[in-house]
N, C-alpha and C positions, 0 to 999 in steps of 0.2 A: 737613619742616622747618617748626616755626613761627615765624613772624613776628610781634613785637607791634606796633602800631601806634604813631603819636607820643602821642598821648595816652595809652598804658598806659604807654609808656618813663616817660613823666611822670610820673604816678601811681609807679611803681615808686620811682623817685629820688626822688621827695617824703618815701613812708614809710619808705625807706633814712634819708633823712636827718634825721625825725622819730624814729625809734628810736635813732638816734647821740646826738642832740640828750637823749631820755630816758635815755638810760644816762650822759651824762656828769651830766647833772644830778642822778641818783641818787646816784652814786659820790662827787659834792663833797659831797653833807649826807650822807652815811656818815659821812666823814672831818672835817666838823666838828666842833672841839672844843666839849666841855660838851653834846654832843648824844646823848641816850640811844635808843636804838632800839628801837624799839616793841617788846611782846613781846604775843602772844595770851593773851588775859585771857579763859575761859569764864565766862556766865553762871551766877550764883547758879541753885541746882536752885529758889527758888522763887519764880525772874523771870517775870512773864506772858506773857514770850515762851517760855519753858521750856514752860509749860504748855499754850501752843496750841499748839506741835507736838507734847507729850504726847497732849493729845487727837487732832489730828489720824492718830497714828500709831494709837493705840488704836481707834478710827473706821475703818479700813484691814487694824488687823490680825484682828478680831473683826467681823464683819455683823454689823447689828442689826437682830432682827427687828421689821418695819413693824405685825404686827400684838399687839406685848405692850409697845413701847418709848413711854415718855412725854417729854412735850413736851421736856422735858431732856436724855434722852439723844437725842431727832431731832434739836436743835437743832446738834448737835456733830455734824453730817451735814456737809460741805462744800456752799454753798449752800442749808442750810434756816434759816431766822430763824426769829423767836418768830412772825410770823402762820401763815406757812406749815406749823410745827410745830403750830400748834394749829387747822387747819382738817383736818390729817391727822390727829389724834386725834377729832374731833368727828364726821370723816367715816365714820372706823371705830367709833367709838361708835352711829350710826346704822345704816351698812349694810352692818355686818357687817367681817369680817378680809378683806382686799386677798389675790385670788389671786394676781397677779403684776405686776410693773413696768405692765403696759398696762392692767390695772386699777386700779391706784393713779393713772397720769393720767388717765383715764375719770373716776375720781370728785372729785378732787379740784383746784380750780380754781389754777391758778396751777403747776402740773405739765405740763410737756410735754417734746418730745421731748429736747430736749437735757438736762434736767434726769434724765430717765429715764437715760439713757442714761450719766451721771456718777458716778447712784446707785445702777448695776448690780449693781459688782462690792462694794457693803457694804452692801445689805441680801438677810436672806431672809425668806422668807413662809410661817412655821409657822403654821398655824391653832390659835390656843390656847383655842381653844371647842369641843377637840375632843367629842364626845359620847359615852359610856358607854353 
């Protein structure tokens, strides 16, 4: 058998009476006249908020490869801004296509673990310098 103590009882009765308190208060502006009730109104398909969750889904549902994608489409990485997109191009431009997540922190400054680790599961690492 459990036992709550006074201060749970308390607690307990408090948000008893805090949610009695919220339900009558909903129930009188129902019933107000000349009071219309809200209705869910969807964003326009070409609201800015529409759009960064477009990107962000598109980013999630499609890797993008780290070693063919430019500044713009890394930037639309979760967590990479314009510097960072463009130290990761400049850095593959030098030395070469990134073999994997721990070589892309290896070369490039402001990449670490946590960062690797967010950007696991949407990028991959085709090497597009392959040689003939």
């Amino acid at each position: 058998m459990t036992y709550w103590t006074k201060n749970e009882k308390l607690a307990a009765v408090i948000l008893c009476i805090l949610a009695l308190l919220g339900a009558a208060l909903r129930l009188k502006l129902a019933r107000e006249p000349g009071r219309e009730r809200s209705t869910f109104q969807p964003l326009p398909p070409d609201s800015p908020a529409v759009k960064i969750v477009e990107a962000r889904l598109e980013a999630l549902s499609h890797p993008v490869n780290i070693n063919s994608a430019d500044e713009a489409l890394l930037e639309r990485l979760e967590g990479i801004g314009p510097g960072l997109a463009g130290r990761i191009v400049a850095e593959r431009t030098r030395g070469g296509p990134f073999r994997d997540t721990a070589d892309l922190a290896a070369r490039v400054k402001g990449i670490g673990a946590i960062t690797v680790q967010r950007l696991a599961g949407q990028l991959v690492f085709s090497d597009t310098t392959a040689r003939k």
